[in-house]
C-alpha positions as CSV (number, residue, x, y, z in Angstrom):
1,X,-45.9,16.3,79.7
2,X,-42.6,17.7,79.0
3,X,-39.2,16.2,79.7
4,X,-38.3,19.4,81.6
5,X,-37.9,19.3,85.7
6,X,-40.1,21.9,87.0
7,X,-38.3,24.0,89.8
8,X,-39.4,26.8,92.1
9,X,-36.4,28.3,93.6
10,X,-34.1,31.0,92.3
11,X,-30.9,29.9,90.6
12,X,-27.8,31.9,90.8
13,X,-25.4,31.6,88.0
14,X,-22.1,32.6,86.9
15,X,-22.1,33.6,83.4
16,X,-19.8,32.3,81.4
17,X,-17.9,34.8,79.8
18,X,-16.0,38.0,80.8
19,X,-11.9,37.9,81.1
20,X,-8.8,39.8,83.1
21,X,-6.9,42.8,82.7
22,X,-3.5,43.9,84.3
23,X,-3.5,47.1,86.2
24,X,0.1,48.7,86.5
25,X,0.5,51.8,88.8
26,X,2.7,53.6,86.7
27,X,4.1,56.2,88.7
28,X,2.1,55.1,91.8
29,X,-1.6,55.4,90.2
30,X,-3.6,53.2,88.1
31,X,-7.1,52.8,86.7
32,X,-9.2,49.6,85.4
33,X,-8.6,48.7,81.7
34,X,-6.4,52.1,81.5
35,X,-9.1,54.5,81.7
36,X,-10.9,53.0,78.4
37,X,-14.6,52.0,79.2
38,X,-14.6,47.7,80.1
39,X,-18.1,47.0,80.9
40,X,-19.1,44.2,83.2
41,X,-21.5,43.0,85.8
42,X,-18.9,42.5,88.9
43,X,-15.3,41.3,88.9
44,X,-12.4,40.2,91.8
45,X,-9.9,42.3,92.5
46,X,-6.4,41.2,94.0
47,X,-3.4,43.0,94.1
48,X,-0.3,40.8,93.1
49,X,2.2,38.9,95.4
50,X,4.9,40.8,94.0
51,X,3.9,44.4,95.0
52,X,6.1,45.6,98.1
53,X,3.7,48.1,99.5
54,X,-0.6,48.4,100.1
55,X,-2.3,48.9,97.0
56,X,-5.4,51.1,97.8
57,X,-8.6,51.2,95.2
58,X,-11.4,54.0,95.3
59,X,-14.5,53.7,92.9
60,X,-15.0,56.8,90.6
61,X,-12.6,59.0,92.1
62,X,-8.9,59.2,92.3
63,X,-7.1,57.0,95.0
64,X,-4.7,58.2,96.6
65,X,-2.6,57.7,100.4
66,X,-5.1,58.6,102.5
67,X,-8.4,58.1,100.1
68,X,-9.4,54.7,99.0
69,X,-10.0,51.1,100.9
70,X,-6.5,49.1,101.3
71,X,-6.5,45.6,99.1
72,X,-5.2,42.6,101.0
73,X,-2.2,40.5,98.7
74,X,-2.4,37.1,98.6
75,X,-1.0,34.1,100.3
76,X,2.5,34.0,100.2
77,X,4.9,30.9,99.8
78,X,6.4,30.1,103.4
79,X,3.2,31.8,105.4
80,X,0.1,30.5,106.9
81,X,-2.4,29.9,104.1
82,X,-4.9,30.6,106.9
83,X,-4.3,34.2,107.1
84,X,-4.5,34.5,103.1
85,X,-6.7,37.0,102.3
86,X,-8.9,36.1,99.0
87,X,-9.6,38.3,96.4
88,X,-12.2,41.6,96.7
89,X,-15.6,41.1,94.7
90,X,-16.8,44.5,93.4
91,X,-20.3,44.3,92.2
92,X,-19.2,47.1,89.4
93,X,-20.9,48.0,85.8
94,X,-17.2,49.2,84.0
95,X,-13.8,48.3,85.1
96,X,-12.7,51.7,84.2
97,X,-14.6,53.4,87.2
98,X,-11.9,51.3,89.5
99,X,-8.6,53.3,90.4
100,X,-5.7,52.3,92.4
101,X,-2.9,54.0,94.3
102,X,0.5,52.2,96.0
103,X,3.8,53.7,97.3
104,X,5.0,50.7,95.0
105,X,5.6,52.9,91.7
106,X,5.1,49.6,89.8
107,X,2.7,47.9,92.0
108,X,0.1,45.4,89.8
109,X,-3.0,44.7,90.3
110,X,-5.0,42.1,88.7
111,X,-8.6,41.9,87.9
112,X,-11.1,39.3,86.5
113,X,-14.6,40.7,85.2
114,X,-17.8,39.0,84.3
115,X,-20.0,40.5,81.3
């Protein structure tokens, strides 16, 4: 017999690589990884604390004021930690198919990706 543990149920793992990019709304758009192709199996989405207006993020298309879903920020020093929102899981194949619009022309937006 084998030193192994059998076990019947399904395991659900992180895998352990993947990495970040920064997404910059240059004159009030943006797109994951700049456009070039990033592929991955899911990542988090958060816009940063910084940004002074709503980021909003579409999938494939263009966001823009009135097209897209808007991204909550963070918790911020001197608020109620309760209200923070957390950041967005997008169960995505290629960072590049995220884009972003803000009324912040410099608004960031960070990601984290898994391969």
């Amino acid at each position: 017999m084998g030193s192994e543990t059998p076990y019947s149920g399904s395991v659900l793992r992180i895998r352990s690589h993947g990495g970040s990019v920064r997404v910059t709304c240059a004159t009030n758009v943006g797109q994951g990884n700049g456009g070039t192709s990033l592929p991955c199996t899911g990542c988090w989405v958060s816009p940063a604390i910084g940004n002074t207006e709503v980021v909003k993020m579409n999938i494939d298309v263009a966001a823009s004021a009135t097209l897209g879903i808007d991204l909550q920020r963070q918790f911020i020093s001197g608020t109620t930690a309760a209200g923070a929102a957390q950041p967005l899981f997008v169960p995505i194949d290629d960072v590049s198919k995220l884009y972003f619009f803000s009324d912040d022309a410099n608004a960031i937006i960070d990601i984290t990706y898994l391969k």
